[in-house]
C-alpha positions in Angstrom: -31.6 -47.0 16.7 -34.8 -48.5 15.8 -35.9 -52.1 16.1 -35.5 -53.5 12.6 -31.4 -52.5 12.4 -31.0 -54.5 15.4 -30.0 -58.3 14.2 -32.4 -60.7 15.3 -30.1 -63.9 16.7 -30.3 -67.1 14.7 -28.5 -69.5 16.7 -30.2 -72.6 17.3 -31.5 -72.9 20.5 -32.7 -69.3 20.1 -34.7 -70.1 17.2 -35.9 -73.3 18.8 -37.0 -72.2 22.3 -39.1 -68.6 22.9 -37.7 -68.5 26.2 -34.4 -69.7 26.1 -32.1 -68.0 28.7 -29.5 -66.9 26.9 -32.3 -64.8 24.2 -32.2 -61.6 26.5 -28.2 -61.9 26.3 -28.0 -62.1 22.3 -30.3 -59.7 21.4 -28.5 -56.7 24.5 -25.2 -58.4 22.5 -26.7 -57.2 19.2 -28.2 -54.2 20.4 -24.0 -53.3 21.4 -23.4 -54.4 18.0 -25.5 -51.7 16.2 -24.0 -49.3 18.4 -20.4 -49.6 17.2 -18.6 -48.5 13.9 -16.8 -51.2 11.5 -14.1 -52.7 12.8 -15.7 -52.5 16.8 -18.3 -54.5 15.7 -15.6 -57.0 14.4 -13.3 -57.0 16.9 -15.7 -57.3 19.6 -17.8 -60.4 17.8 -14.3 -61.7 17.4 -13.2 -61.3 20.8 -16.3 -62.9 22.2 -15.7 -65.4 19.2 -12.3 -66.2 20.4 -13.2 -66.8 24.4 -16.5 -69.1 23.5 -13.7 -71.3 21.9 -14.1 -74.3 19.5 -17.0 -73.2 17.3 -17.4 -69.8 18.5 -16.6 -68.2 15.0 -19.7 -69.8 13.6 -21.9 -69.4 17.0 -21.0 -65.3 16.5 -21.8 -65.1 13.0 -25.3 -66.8 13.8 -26.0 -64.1 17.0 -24.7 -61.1 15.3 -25.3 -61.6 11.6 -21.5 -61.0 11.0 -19.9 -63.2 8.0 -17.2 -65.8 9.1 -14.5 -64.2 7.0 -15.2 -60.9 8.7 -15.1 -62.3 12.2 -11.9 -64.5 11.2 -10.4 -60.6 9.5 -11.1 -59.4 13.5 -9.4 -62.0 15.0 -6.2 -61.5 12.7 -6.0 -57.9 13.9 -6.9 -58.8 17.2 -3.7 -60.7 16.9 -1.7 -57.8 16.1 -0.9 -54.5 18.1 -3.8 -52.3 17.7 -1.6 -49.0 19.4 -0.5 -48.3 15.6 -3.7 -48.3 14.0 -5.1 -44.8 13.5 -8.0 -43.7 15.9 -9.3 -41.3 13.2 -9.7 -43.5 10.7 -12.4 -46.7 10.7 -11.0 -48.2 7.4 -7.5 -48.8 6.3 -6.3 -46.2 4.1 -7.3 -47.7 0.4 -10.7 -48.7 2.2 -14.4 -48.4 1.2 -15.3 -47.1 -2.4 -13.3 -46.3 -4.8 -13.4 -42.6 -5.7 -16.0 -41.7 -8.2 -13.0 -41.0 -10.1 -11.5 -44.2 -10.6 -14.7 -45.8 -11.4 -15.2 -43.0 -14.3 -11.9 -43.0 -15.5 -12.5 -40.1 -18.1 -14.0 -37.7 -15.5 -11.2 -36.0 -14.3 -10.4 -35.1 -17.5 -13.6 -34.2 -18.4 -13.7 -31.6 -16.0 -10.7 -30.0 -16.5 -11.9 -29.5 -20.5 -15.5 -28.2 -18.6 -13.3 -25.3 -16.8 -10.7 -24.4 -19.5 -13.2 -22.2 -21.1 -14.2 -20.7 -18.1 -10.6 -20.1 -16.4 -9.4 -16.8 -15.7 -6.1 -16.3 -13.7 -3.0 -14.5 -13.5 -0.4 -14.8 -16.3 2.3 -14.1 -14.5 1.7 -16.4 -11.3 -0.4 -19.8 -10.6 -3.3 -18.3 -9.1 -6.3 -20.0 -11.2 -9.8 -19.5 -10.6 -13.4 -20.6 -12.4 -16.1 -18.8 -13.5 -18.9 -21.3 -13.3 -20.7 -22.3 -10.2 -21.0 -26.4 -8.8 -23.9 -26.5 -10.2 -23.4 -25.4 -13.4 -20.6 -28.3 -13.6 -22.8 -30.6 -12.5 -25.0 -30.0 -14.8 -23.0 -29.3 -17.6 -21.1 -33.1 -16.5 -24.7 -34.6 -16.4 -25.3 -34.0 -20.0 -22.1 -35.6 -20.8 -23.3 -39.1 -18.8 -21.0 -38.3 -15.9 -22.8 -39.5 -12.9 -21.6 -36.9 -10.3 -22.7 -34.9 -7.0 -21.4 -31.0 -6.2 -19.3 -32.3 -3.2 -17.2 -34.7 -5.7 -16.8 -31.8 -8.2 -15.7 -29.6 -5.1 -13.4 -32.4 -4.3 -11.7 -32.7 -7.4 -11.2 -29.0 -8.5 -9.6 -28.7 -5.0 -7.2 -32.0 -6.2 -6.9 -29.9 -8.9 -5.6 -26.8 -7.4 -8.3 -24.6 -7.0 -10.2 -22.8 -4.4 -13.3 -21.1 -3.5 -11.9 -17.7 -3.0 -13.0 -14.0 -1.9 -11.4 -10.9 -3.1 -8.5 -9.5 -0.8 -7.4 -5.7 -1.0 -3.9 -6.3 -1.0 -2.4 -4.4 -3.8 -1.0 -1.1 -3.1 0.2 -0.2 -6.2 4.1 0.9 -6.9 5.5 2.6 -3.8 7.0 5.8 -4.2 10.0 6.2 -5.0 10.6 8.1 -1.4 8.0 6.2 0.3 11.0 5.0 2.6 12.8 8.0 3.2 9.8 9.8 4.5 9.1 7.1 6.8 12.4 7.7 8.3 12.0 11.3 8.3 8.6 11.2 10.1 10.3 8.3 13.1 12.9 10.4 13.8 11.3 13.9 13.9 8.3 12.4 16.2 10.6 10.4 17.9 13.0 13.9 18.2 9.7 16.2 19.2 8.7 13.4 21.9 11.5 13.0 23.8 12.0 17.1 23.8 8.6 17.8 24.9 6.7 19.1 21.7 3.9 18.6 21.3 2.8 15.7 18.1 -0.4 15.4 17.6 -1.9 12.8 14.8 -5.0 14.2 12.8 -7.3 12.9 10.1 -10.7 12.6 9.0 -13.3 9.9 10.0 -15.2 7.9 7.3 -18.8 10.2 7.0 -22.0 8.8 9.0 -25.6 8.9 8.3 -27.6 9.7 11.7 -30.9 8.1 11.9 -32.4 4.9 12.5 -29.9 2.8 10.0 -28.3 0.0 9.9 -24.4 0.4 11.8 -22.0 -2.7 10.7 -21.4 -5.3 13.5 -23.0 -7.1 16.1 -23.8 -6.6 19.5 -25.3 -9.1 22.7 -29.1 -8.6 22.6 -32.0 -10.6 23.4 -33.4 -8.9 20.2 -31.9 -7.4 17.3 -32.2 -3.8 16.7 -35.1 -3.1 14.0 -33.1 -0.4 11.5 -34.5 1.2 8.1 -34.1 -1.3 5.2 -32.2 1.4 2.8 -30.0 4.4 4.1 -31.6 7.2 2.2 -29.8 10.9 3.2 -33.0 12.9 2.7 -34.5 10.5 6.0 -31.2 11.2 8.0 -31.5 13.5 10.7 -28.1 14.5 8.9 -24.6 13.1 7.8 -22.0 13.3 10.9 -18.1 14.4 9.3 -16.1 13.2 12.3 -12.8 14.7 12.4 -9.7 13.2 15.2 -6.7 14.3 16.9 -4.8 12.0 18.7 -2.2 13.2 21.6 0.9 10.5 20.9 2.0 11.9 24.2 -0.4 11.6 26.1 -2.9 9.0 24.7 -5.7 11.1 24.1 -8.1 11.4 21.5 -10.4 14.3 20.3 -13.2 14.0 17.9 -15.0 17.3 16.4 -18.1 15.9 14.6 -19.3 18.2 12.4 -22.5 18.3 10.0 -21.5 20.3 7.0 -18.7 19.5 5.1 -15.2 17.9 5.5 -13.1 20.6 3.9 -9.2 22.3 5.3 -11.2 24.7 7.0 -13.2 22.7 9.1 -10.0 20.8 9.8 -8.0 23.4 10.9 -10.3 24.8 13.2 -11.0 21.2 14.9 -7.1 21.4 15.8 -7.7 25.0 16.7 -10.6 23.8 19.2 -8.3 21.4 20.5 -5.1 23.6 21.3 -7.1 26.3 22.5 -9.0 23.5 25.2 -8.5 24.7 28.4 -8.7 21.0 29.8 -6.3 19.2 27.4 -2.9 18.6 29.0 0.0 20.6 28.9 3.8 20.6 27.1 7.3 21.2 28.0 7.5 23.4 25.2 4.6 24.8 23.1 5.9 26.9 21.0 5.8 24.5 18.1 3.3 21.7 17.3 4.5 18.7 14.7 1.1 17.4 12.7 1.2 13.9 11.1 -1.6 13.4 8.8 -2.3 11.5 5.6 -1.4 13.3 1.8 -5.0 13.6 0.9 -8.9 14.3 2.3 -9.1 17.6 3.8 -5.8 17.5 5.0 -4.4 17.2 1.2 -0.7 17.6 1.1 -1.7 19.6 -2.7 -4.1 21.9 -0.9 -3.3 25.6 -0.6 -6.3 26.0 0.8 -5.4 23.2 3.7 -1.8 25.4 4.2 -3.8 28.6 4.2 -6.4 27.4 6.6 -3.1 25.8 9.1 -1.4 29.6 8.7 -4.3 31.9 9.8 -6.1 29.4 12.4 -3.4 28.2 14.2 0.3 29.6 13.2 -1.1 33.1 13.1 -3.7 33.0 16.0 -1.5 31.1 18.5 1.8 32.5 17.2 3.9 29.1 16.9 5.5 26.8 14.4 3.5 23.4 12.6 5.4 21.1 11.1 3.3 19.1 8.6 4.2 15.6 8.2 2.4 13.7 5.6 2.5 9.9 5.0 2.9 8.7 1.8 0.1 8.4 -0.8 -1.4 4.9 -0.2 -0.1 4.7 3.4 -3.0 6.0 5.5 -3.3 2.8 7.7 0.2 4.0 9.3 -0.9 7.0 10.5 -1.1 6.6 14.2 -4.7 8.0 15.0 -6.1 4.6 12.7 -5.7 2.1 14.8 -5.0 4.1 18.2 -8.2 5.8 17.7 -10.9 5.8 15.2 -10.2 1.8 15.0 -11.0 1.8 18.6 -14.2 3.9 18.2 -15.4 1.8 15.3 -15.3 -1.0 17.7 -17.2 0.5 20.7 -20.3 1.3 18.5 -20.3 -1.6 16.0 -23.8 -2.7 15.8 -25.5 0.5 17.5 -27.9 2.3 14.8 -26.4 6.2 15.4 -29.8 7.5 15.9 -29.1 11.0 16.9 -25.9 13.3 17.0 -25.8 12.9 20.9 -26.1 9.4 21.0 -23.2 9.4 18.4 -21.0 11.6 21.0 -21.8 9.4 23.2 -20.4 6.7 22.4 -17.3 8.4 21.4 -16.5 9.5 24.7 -17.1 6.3 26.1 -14.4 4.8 24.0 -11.9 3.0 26.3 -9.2 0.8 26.2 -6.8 -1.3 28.5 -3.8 0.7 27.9 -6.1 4.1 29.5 -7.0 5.6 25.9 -9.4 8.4 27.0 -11.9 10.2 24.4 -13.2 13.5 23.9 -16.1 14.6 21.4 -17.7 17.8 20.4 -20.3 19.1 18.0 -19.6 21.9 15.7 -22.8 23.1 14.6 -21.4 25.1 11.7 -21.3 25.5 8.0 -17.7 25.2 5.9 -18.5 25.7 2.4 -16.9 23.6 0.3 -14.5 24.7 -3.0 -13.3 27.9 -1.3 -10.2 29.0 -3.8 -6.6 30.8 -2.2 -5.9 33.4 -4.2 -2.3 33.5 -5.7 -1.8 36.9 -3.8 -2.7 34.7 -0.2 -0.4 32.0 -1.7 2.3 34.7 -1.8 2.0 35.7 2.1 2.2 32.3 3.4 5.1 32.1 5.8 5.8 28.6 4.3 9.3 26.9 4.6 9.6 23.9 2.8 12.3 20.9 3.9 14.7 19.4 1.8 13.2 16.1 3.0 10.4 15.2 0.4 9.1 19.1 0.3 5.9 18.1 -0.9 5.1 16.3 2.4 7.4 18.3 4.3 7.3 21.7 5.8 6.8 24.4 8.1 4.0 27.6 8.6 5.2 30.0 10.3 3.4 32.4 12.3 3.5 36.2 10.4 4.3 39.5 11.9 1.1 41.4 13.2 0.4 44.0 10.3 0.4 47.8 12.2 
């Protein structure tokens, strides 16, 4: 508080005598004074006001600079229970300035003809939004000899209903028509295959990542921020990791075959091939079926005779047991267990880290942790799936497939074939 907002005292004998004791009192009174809000100042002159006695109101209003009406105003509420007043407000409701608004009475409505030409919303609901920016209103209100800053404008389109808004993936399209059922089918045949001993497994594809020195969403505790390439260009990328995960329901384990070729049915099936033929992962009651959930598209793609070809010769045939596929409804991916069990909780571990190399990738896979004991495997499959590989309708033919009843399309079994002599 500088000098010059501090009142100087005007009472007589302070403008009489230089020295006068009671100088060094009125100007540490004033100096309080500057220090308060509104109605403390008032209340406090007043108080002091009221216990100086007869002519105190006048004495106060020389020392302090406060008008007798205001000091008088203090007194009244002083009078009065102060418990009710609000503490977070300094003036009455109705207090200080009127709103821009009231003092322009034709703004309001001004602005809402600004915005009808720029509104865009939904016909069938209320949701309303506009086009143009604060300052364009501003502007464009300026011209019209509206006197008027961006926070009022904010303030009276949100008066007026609107918002400032981002876009929000919410809208799923129509559900299938047996969106339901298959979720019913798919909790009670896990819930069935759990309790018997089988093992459930569920699978899916990670989203594809550049390795090299780029930038990885997130942010991480550093005295320094990591220095990452400004653009993510594949031809400087070491190479593009295609993540693929199995997660054991049963036993809350995940495994992660990160390849560098291509994300196609055949690398798929042969990362759940790696994983049942692991001589480390834990054993079933019963293994002589396997129950896969997995989304209906990617390489898993519940239209891909090429994914059901890949799942008959790499694991039915080679292992010689029954997989149930599962699939969740188009749309429905974030369901599927290994999401949020998993790859959410791998997403997590290495937000912010630039995945310079493959091994540094790995690495933070395996050390992907959680409270309720998740534990994480990861391997590198340094091999090349070629991508469009066609199944003949002669190797269509010789699939031991068995559809259910349930939803077919999602629904059904590969059965391992007889060894040809």
């Amino acid at each position: 508080m500088s000098e010059k907002s501090i009142h100087q005292c005007e009472c007589p004998n302070c403008l009489r005598t230089e020295d006068h004791p009671d100088k060094w009192l009125h100007r540490q009174m004033n100096l309080l004074v500057s220090r308060l809000d509104e109605q403390q100042r008032r209340w406090y002159v007043a108080f002091e006001a009221h216990r100086l006695g007869h002519g105190g109101i006048e004495l106060m209003a020389k020392i302090t600079g406060l008008s007798v009406p205001t000091i008088r105003r203090g007194q009244q509420e002083l009078a009065h229970d102060l418990v009710e007043r609000p503490l977070e407000r300094v003036r009455q409701p109705g207090g200080g300035r009127k709103p821009v608004e009231k003092k322009q009475l034709a703004l309001e409505a001004a602005l809402i003809a600004e915005v009808s030409d720029e509104m865009a919303g939904d016909p069938m609901s209320q949701q309303q939004w506009v086009r143009q920016s604060l300052r364009r209103l501003v502007k464009r209100l300026g011209e019209l000899k509206y006197t008027v800053s961006r926070s009022t404008v904010r303030r009276l389109l949100r008066k007026l209903k609107y918002r400032l808004l981002a876009n929000r993936a919410d809208l799923q399209g129509a559900d299938h028509p047996d969106r339901d059922k298959q979720f019913r089918y798919i909790r009670r045949l896990k819930r069935l295959f759990l309790q018997a001993g089988y093992p459930v497994i569920s699978v899916d594809g990670k989203k594809k990542e550049l390795i090299g020195n780029f930038k990885n969403s997130g942010r991480t505790w550093r005295t320094e921020p990591n220095k990452v390439n400004v653009h993510d260009f594949k031809q400087e990328a070491l190479g593009r990791a295609v993540p693929y995960g199995i997660y054991d329901l049963a036993h809350h384990q995940g495994y992660v075959y990160v390849g560098n070729s291509a994300d196609t049915p055949e690398f798929a099936a042969y990362a759940i091939a790696q994983w049942w033929a692991d001589p480390d992962r834990p054993c079933f009651i019963h293994e002589d079926k396997l129950l896969i959930l997995c989304d209906a598209g990617g390489s898993n793609n519940c239209h891909y005779w090429s994914w059901k070809y890949q799942v008959q010769t790499q694991l039915a045939d080679q292992f010689g047991f029954e997989v149930i596929i599962c699939h969740y409804p188009t749309g429905n991916s974030k369901w599927n267990p290994i999401e949020h069990r998993l790859f959410g909780q791998i997403s997590t571990n290495w937000a912010g880290q630039p995945l310079r190399t493959f091994q540094t990738m790995l690495s933070y896979i395996r050390n992907t942790t959680t409270e309720t004991g998740l534990a994480v495997k990861a391997f590198l499959v340094d091999r090349v799936f070629e991508k469009g590989v066609k199944v003949s309708k002669q190797e269509r033919q010789a699939l031991h497939l068995v559809r259910r009843r349930v939803c077919p399309t999602w629904n059904y079994i590969l059965k391992p074939r007889p060894l040809s002599g």
